[in-house]
C-alpha positions as CSV (number, residue, x, y, z in Angstrom):
1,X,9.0,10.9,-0.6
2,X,6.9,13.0,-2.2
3,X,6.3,13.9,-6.0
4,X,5.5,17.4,-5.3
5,X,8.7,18.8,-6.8
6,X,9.2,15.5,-9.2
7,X,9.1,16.5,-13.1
8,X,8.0,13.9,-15.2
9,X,10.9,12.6,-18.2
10,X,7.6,11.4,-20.5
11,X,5.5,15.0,-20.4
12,X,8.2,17.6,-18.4
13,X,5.3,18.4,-16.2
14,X,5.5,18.1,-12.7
15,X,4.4,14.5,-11.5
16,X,1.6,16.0,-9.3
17,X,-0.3,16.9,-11.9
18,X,-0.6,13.6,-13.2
19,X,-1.1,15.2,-17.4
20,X,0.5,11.6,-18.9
21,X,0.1,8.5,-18.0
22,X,3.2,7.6,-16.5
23,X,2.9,10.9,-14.3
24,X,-0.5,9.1,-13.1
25,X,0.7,5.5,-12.6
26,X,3.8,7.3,-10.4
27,X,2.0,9.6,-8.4
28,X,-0.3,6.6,-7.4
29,X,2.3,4.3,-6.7
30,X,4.0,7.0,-4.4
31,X,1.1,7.9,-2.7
32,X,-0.3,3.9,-1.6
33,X,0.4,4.0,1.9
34,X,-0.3,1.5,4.5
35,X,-1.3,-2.2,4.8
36,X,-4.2,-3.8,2.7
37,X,-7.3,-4.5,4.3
38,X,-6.7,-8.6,2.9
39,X,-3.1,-8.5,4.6
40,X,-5.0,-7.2,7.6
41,X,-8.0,-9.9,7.7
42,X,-5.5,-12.5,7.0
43,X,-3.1,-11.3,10.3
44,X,-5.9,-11.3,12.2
45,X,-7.3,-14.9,11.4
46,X,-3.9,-16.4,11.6
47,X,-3.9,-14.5,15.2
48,X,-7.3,-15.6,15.7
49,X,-6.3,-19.4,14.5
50,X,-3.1,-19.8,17.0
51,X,-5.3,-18.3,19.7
52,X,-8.0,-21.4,18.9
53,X,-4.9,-24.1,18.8
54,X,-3.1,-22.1,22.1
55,X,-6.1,-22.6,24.1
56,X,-6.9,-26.3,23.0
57,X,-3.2,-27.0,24.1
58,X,-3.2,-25.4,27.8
59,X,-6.8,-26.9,28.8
């Protein structure tokens, strides 16, 4: 979704201007995309951790 054409209930200013600061706090919050880098270090040592345990298993 995007907030391009959202109007803010606090200011009645479009959200993508951010003038309040609930039109800031929303824009931001619609805008986080993607996976934090902590999820992603902790995926990979868990992958790196049953890879370790895998291997100690089979030989």
């Amino acid at each position: 979704m995007s907030c391009e054409r959202l109007v803010c209930a606090q200011c009645a200013h479009p959200v993508i201007e951010g003038r309040c600061a609930l039109c800031r706090a929303n824009r931001e919050r619609m805008h986080q995309h993607g996976i934090s880098p902590t999820l992603i270090l902790i995926a990979l040592l868990t992958l790196l951790f049953l890879a370790l345990a895998l291997q100690h298993l089979v030989g």
